[in-house]
Legacy VTK file of the C-alpha trace (Angstrom):
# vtk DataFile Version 3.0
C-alpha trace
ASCII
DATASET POLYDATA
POINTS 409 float
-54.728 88.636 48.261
-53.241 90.338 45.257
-50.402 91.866 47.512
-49.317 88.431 48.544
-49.685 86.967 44.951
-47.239 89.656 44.216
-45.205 89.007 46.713
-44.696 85.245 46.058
-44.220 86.344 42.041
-41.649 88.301 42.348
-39.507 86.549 45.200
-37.476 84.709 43.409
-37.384 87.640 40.435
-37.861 91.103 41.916
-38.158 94.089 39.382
-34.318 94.607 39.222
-33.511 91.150 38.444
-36.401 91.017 35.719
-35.178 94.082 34.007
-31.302 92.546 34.004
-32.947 89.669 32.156
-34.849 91.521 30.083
-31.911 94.206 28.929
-29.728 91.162 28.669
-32.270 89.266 26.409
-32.663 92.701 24.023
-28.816 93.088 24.106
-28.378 89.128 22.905
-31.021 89.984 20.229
-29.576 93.235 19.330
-25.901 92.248 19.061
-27.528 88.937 16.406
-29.387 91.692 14.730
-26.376 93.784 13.925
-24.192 91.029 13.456
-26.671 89.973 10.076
-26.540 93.439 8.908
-23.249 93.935 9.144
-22.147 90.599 7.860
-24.652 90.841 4.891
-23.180 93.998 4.345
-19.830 93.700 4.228
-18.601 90.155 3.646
-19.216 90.441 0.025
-16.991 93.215 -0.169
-14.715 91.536 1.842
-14.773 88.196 -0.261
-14.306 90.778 -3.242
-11.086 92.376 -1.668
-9.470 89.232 -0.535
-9.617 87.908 -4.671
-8.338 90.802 -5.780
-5.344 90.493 -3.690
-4.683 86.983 -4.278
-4.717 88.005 -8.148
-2.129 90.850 -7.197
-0.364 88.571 -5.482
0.126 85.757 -7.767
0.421 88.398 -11.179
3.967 89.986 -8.786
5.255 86.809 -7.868
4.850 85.576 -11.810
6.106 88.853 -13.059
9.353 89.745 -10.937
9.853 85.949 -10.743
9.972 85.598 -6.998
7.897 83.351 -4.889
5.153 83.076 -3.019
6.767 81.710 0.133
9.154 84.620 0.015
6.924 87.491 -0.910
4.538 86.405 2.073
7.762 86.444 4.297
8.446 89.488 3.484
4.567 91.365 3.511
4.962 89.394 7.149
7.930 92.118 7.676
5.913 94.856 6.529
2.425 93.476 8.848
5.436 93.822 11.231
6.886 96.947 10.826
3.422 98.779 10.656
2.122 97.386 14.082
5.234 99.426 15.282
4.407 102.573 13.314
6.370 102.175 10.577
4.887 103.773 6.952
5.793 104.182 3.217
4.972 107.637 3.600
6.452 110.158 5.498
4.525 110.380 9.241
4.954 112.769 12.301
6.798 111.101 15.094
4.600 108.734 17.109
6.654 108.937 20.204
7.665 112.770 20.600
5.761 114.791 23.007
3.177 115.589 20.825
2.426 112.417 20.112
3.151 110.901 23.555
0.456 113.556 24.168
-2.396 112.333 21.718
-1.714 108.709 22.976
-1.964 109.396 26.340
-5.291 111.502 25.529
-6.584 108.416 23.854
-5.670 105.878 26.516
-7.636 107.405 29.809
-10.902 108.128 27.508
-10.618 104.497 26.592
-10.826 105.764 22.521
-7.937 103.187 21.982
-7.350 103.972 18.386
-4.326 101.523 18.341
-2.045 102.996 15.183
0.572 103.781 18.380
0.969 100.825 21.448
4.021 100.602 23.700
6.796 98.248 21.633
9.025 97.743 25.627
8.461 95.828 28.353
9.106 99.189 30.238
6.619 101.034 28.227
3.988 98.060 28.439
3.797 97.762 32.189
3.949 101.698 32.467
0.413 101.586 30.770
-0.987 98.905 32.922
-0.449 101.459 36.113
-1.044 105.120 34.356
-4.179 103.189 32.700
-5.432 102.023 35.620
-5.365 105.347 37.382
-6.054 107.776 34.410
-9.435 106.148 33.129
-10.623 105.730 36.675
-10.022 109.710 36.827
-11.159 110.454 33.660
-14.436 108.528 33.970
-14.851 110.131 37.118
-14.441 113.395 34.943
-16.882 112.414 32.852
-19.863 111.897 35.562
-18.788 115.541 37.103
-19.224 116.930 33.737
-22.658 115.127 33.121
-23.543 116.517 36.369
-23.027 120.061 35.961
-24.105 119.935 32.533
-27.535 118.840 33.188
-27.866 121.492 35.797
-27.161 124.079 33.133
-29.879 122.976 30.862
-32.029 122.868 33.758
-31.088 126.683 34.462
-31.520 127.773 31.043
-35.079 125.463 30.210
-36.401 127.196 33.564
-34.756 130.969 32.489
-36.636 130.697 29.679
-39.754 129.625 30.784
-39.807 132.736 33.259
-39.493 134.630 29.988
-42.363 133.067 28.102
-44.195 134.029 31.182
-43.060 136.827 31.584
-44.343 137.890 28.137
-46.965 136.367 28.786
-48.057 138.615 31.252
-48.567 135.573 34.181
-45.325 136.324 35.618
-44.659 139.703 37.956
-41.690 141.604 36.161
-39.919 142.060 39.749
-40.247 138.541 40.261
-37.153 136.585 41.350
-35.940 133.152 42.113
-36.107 132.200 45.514
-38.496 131.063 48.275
-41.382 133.607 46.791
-41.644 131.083 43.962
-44.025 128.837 46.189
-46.691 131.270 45.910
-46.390 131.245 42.387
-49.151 128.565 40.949
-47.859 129.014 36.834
-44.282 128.334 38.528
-45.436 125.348 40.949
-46.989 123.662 38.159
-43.982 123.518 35.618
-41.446 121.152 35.702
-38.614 120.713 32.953
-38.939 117.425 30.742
-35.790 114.814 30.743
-36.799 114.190 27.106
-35.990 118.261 26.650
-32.158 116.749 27.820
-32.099 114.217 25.865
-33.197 116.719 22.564
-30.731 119.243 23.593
-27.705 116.871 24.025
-28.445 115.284 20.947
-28.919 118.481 18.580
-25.621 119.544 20.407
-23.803 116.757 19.708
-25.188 116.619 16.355
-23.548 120.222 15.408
-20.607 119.734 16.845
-20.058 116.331 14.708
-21.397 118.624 11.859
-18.591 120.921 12.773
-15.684 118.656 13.285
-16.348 116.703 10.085
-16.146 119.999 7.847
-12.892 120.502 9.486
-11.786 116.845 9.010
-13.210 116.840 5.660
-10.801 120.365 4.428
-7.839 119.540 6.675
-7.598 115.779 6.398
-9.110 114.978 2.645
-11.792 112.696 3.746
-15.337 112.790 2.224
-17.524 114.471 4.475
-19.133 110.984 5.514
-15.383 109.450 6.545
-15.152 112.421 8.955
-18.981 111.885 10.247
-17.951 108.125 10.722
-14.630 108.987 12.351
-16.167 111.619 14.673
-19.199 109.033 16.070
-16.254 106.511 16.461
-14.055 108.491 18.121
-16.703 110.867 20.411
-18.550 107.638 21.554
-14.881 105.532 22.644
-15.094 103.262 20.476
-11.995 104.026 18.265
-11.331 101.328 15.559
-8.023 103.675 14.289
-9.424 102.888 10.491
-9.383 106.065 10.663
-7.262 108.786 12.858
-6.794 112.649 12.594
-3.605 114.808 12.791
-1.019 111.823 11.644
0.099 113.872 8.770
4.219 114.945 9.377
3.212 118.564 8.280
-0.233 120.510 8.078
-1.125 123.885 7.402
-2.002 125.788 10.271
-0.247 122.576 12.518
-0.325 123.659 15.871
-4.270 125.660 15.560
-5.254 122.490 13.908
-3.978 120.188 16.902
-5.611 122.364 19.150
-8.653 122.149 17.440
-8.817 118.245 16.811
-8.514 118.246 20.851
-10.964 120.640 21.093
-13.494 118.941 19.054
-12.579 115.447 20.395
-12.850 116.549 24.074
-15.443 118.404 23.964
-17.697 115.781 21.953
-16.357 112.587 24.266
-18.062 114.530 27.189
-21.228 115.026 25.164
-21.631 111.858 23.717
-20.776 110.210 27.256
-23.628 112.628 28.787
-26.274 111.562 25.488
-25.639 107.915 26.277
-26.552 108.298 29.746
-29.880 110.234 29.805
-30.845 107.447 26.685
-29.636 105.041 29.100
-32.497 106.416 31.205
-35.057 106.487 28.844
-34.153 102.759 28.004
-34.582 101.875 31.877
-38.199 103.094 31.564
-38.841 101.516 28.208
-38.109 97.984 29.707
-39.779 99.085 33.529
-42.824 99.271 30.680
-42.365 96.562 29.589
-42.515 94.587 32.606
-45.453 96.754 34.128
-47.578 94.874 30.764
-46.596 91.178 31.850
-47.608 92.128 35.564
-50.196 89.364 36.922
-50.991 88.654 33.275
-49.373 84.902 34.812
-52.755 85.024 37.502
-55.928 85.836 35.701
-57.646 84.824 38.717
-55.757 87.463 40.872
-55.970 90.231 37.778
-59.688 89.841 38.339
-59.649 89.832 41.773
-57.718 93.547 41.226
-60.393 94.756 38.768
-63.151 94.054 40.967
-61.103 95.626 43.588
-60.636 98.875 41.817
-64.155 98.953 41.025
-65.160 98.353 44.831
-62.932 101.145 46.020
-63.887 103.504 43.348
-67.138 104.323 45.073
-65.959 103.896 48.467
-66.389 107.244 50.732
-62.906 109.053 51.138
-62.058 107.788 47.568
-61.203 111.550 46.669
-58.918 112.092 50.108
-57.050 108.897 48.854
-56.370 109.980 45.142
-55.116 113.326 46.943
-52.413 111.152 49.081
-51.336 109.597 45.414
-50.922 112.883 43.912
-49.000 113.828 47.178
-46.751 110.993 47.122
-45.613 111.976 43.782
-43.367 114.927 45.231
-41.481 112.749 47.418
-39.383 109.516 47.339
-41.077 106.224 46.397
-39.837 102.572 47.455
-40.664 99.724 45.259
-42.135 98.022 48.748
-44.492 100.547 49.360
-45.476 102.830 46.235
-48.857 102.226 45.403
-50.387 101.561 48.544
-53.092 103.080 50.433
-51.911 104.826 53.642
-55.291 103.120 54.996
-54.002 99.868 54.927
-56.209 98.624 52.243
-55.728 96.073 49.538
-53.948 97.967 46.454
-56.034 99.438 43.787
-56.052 99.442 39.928
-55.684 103.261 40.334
-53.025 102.616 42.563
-50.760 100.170 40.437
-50.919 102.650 37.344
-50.340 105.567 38.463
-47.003 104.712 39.227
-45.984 105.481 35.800
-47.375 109.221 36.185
-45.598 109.417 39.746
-42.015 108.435 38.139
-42.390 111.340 35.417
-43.531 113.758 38.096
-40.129 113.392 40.532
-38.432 113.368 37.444
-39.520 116.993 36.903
-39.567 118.080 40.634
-36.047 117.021 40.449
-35.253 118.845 37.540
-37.138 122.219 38.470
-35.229 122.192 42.103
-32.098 122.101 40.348
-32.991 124.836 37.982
-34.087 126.751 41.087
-31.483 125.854 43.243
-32.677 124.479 46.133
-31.180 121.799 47.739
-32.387 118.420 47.470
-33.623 116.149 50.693
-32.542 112.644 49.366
-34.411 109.966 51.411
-32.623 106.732 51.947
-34.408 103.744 53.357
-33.464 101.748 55.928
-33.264 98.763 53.737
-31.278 99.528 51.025
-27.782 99.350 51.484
-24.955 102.039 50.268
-25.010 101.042 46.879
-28.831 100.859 46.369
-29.567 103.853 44.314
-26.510 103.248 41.716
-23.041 104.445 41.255
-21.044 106.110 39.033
-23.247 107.869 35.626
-26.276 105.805 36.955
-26.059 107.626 40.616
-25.831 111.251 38.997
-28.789 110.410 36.654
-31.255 109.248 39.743
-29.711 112.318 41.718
-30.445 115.241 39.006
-33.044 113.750 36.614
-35.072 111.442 39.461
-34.504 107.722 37.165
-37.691 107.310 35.318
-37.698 104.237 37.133
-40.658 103.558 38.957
-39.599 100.484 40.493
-36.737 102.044 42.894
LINES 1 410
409 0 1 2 3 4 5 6 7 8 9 10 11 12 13 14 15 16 17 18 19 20 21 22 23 24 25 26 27 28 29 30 31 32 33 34 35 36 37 38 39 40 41 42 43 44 45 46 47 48 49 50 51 52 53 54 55 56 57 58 59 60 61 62 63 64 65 66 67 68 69 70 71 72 73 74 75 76 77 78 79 80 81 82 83 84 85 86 87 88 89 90 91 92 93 94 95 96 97 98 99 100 101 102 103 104 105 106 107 108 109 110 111 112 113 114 115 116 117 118 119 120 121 122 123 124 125 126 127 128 129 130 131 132 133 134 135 136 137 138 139 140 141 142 143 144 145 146 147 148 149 150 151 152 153 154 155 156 157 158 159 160 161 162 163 164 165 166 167 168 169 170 171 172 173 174 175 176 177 178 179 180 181 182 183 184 185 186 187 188 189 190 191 192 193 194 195 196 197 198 199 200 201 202 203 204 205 206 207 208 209 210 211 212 213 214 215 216 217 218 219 220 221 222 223 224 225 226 227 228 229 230 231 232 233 234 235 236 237 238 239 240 241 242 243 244 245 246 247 248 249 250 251 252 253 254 255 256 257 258 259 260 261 262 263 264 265 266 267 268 269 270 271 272 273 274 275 276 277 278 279 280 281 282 283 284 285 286 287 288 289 290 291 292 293 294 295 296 297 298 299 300 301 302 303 304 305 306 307 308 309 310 311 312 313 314 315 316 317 318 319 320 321 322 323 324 325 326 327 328 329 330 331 332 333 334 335 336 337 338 339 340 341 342 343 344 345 346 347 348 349 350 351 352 353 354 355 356 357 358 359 360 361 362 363 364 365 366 367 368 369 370 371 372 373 374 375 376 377 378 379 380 381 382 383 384 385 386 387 388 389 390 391 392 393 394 395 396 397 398 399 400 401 402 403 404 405 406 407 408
């Protein structure tokens, strides 16, 4: 039977476990992939540098007639005093409150620029506990945000889709949110589209990068590239500290500026975070695709057996009350045990096993239009799963508000 072929398939290497293997796999090859870009890129340059400083090196030592041993003891000093915070030119204070401040901010979003670290015992140990407890809380931060922000641009995609209709002339003018919207076919239809999200969060975070690097660019000096590179490095955590803003001892403007820089560095860490998450999602389905194409291809024998299946069933009487149980299914909550299969008890269906894919968009949308409309949503748990079944953290909210793409829950 195809159901038990499936079964013994997948026992040792259910659908989660195959799509761990397969992220893993694409990560391997993606992190190789980047690492010959990036080392094709830049190691020339790099090769380039480190002659040109030898040269320096050696044409000081001959010229002021000291030597190499003692030069390099004392650039050692300098490597030294620099890791401390320690420049030729003037700096603001690293450790006043100001700058307490900014390394604080940097430590519990995990950016980690690293041009200030704790020089005491004291200070070092300090971090270990106020780190542990401020990126926990900040993270935490993070999801709430994601949360509430993806019921906003549910609230506004669904506004304005009244209004279109409105226009439109398919919508009553006295109509309002609320139970009445059953009866309401043009409304029951419509559902908001995750990839809408993921377009909005990215055009947002694109103009607010647009607008912090114009301010970096006239404030700092950089070219308006350094400041697009510094505000993807800094909004997405990653925070090499090549680059850092507001280190200057004296600006114009100093204390709107500082607000600002927080402003624009808050403000595009949540955005970024809540981007990265709904791609995450998109990702998820990408690979659930990709193992949905290797699917029995390992049986041919039970892939025919299917076909002919399909084919039986297709003409069998009741065929039309069973496609109508599908498209029911597809407003409520699917298990990766039992999607797909005919209420009858029959054998699953070609029809069955691909419409999956349209059943994962559609409670993706339901999800979506019931927070636009604010109802409240019935989450069904089964029995099986355990408390950590559906996710945590980002990848919790995500199922919660957007319905995971997934279609192998």
């Amino acid at each position: 039977a195809v159901g038990s072929c499936r079964r013994r398939r997948l026992a040792p290497l259910n659908e989660d476990n195959g799509r761990f293997l397969l992220l893993a796999a694409l990560i391997a090859a993606y992190l190789s992939a980047g690492a010959t870009v990036f080392s094709a890129l830049e190691s020339p340059s790099e090769a380039a540098a480190q002659l040109r400083w030898n040269r320096t090196l050696h044409n000081f030592s001959r010229i002021f007639n000291i030597s190499l041993p003692e030069l390099r003891a004392f650039l050692r000093s300098y490597e030294a005093a620099m890791a401390v915070g320690i420049r030729v030119d003037a700096l603001r204070p690293r450790w006043d409150f100001p700058g307490a401040f900014y390394f604080v901010g940097t430590v519990v979003s995990t950016i980690g620029f690293g041009m200030t670290t704790p020089a005491t015992v004291a200070g070092k140990v300090f971090l270990i506990v106020y780190g542990l407890f401020g990126c926990a809380g900040t993270i935490l931060f993070f999801n709430l945000f994601l949360e509430r922000i993806i019921s906003l641009l549910a609230f506004i995609m669904k506004a304005c889709y009244e209004r279109q209709l409105r226009r439109s002339g398919l919508l009553p003018p006295n109509f309002r949110r609320g139970p009445s919207m059953a009866g309401v076919g043009s409304l029951v239809g419509w559902k908001p589209s995750v990839y809408h999200v993921m377009l909005i969060l990215g055009i947002f975070a694109i103009a607010l990068s647009c607008c912090a690097s114009a301010m970096y660019t006239a404030v700092e000096g950089w070219n308006y590239v350094d400041s697009l590179y510094y505000c993807f490095v800094t909004f997405s955590t990653i925070g090499f500290g090549d680059l850092v803003s507001s280190q200057n001892a004296v600006y114009q403007h100093q204390g709107l500026y500082r607000f600002g820089n927080f402003m624009f560095i808050f403000m595009g860490v949540c955005c970024i975070y809540s981007l990265f998450n709904v791609i995450s999602i998109v990702i998820k389905q990408i690979l659930n695709w990709v193992l949905k194409k290797f699917e029995c291809r390992c049986c041919p024998k039970c892939h025919k057996s299917s076909t002919r299946l399909s084919r039986r069933n297709a003409i069998t009487p009741g065929a039309r009350l069973r496609r109508h149980n599908v498209a029911a299914e597809a407003e409520g909550q699917y298990d990766s045990d039992t999607e797909g299969r005919r209420l009858s008890g029959e054998m699953i269906s070609m029809r069955d096993l691909t419409a999956s894919s349209k059943v994962s968009l559609a409670i993706l949308q339901k999800q979506l239009s019931e927070t636009a409309n604010g109802y409240p949503r019935n989450v069904s748990v089964n029995t099986r799963q355990n408390g950590f079944s559906a996710g945590v953290g980002a990848l919790a909210i995500m199922n919660n508000r957007l319905a995971e793409t997934s279609d192998s829950r």
